[in-house]
N, C-alpha and C positions, 0 to 999 in steps of 0.2 A: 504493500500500500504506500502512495506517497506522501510524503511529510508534511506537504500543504497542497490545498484547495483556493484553489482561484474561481471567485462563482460573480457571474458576471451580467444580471439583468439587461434585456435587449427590446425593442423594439425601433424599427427599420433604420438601421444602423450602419450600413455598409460602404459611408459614404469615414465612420470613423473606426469600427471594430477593428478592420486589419489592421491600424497603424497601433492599434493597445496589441494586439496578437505577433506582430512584430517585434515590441517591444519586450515581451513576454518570450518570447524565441531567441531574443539574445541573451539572454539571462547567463550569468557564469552560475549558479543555482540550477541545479536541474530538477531535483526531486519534486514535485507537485505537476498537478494535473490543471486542466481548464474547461466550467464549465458553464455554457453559457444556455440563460433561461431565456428563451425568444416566447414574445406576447405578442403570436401568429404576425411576424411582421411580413409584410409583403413583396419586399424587394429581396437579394440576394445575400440578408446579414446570416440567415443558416447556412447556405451555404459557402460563404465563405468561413465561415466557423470550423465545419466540417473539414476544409480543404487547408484548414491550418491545426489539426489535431485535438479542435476541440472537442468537447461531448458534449450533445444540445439538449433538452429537456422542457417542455413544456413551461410557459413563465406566467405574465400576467402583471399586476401592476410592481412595482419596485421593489415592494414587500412580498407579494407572493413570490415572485423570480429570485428573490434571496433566498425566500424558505425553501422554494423546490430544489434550487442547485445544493444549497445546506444537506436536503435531506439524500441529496444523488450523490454528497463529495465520500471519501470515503481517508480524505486526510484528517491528520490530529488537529491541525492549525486550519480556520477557513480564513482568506483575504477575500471583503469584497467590495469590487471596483464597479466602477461606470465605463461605460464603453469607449465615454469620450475623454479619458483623461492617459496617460503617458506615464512609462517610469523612464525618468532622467537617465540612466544609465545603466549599465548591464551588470553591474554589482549590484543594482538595489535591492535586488528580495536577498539576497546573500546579506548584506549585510543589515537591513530592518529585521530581517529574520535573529539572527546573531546578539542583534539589540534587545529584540522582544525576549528571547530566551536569559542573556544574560540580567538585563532587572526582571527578571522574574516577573512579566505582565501578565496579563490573562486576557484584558482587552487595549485597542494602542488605534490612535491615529499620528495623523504627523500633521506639521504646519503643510501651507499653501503655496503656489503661484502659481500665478495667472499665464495661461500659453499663451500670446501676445506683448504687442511691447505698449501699449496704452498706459501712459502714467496714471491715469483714474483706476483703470484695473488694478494695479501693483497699490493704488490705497486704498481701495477696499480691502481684498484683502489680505493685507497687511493689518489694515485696521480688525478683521475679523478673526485672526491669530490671534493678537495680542488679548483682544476680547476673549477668546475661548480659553488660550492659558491662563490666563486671569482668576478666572470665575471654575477650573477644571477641578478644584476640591470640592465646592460643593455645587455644582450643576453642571456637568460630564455633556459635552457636545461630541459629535462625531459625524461627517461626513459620512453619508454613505458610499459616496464613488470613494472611499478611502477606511477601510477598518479593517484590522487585526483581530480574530478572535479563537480561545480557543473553544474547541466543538463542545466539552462538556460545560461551559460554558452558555454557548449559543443553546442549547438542548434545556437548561436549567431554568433559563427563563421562558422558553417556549419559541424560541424566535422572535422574529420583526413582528407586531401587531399588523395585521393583513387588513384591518377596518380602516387604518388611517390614512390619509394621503396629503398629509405635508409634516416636516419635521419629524415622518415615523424614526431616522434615524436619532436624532438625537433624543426621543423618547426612548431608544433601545439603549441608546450610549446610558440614560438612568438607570436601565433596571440591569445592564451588566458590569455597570460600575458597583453593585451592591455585592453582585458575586464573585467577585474576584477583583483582582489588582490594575485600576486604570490608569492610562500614562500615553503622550503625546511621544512618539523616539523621535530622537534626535541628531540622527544619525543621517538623516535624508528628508527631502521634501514631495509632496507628488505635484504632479504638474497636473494643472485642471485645466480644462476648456469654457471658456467667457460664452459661449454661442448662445446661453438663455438670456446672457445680459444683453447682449447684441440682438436678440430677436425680439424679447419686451422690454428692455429698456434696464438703466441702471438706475434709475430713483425708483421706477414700479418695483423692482428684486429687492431693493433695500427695504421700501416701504415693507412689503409683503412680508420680510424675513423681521422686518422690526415688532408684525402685529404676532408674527411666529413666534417669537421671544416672550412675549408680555403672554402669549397663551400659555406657553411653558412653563411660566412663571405661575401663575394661577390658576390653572388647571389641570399641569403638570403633562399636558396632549396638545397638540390641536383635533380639536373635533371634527368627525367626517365633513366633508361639505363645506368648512365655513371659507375656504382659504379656494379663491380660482386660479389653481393649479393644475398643469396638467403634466402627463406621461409622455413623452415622444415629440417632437420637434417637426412633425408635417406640416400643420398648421399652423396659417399667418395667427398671427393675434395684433389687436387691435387696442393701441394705446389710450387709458384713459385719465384721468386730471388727478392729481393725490387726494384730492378731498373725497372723489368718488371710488378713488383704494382702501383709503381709507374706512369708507364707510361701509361698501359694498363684503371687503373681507375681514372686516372689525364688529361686524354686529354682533357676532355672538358671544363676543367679552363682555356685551353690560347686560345678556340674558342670566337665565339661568344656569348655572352649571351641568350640562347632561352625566349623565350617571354611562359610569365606564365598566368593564366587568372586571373584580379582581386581578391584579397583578398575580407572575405566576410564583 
């Protein structure tokens, strides 16, 4: 069995999967597998999946394609990535692997940058690091195109909550910070792709991720539905004013709290 799991949430992707599949292919680390959850995309991201060794599996939204590949990987350690992001160089799982194991983590992300040279990009964030290390003892963020974890672990809490659809990861980075050992390494950065900032905009992501923050904050989720957010990148979307971001994915902070079902 190999030693890590690379599980990798998709839909219509094949304009960015090979260039993470490449990157994964130079790896001086060998030992792990790659598997990637397709939500039935329609262009050619299965197969080119396939035609670079990966193993496909049925996916679905961010959190199901996490939990299906989790429950197909068959390593001790799961990594899991977004399609559209890069590892900097061909030592990087060799050596965040080496980091993870030597402090003894259980769950790990790492800081950011931005793939582009746009100075507003490099401060967000930059500004969004400094925030997450900041605040990582007591409110645990974590990227989902960017997490270390181990499998008994991910299995302990049940996986990613599959009802949510925004900030489910950082709602996971809470409930596996409780099980074990969390920690930002420091050893490497992953390279992220700007493309949702460049297609809605960077004050709409900011605004959005700000009303993300203040739900996390008191209600410890964002609730299904309140946040319009979506999966997959086909679609134009269509810019609207802060006041009506505000308002349109802010109303359910002065409702009432919906009732969540037990943590696991």
């Amino acid at each position: 069995m190999p030693r890590l799991s690379v599980i990798i949430p998709t839909l219509n992707e094949e304009r960015y999967l090979p260039k993470l599949l490449d990157s994964l292919g130079r790896q001086t680390f060998r030992d792990f597998e790659i598997i990637v959850a397709d939500a039935r995309s329609l262009d050619r991201t299965r197969a080119l999946a396939l035609d670079r060794g990966a193993r496909v599996v049925p996916g679905g939204s961010p959190s199901i394609g996490r939990n299906a590949g989790a429950r197909a990987a068959t390593g001790e350690v799961l990594l899991f990535l977004d399609a559209d992001v890069v590892l900097p160089d061909t030592d990087f799982l060799r050596r965040t692997l080496v980091e993870f194991d030597r402090r003894k983590l259980d769950v790990a992300t790492a800081l950011v940058t931005p793939l582009g040279e746009r100075m507003i990009d490099r401060i967000l964030h930059e500004f969004y690091n400094v925030y997450t290390v900041a605040v990582q003892k007591i409110f645990p963020h974590m990227p989902g195109f960017f997490i270390f974890v181990r499998r008994r672990v991910h299995e302990k809490i049940g996986g990613f909550d599959e009802t949510l659809d925004f900030a489910e990861d950082h709602e996971y980075a809470r409930r596996a910070s409780k099980k074990g050992a969390f920690g930002f390494l420091r050893s490497a950065r992953i390279h992220v792709s700007t493309r949702r900032l460049d297609r809605d905009g960077r004050l709409t992501i900011a605004l959005k991720y700000l009303l993300g923050e203040l739900y996390l904050m008191t209600r410890g989720r964002v609730p299904p539905g309140a946040m319009d957010y979506t999966f997959g990148y086909d679609k134009a979307v269509r810019r609207e004013s802060p006041i009506k971001i505000l308002w349109k994915n802010g109303r359910s902070l002065w409702g009432k709290p919906p009732k969540f079902p037990p943590e696991a």
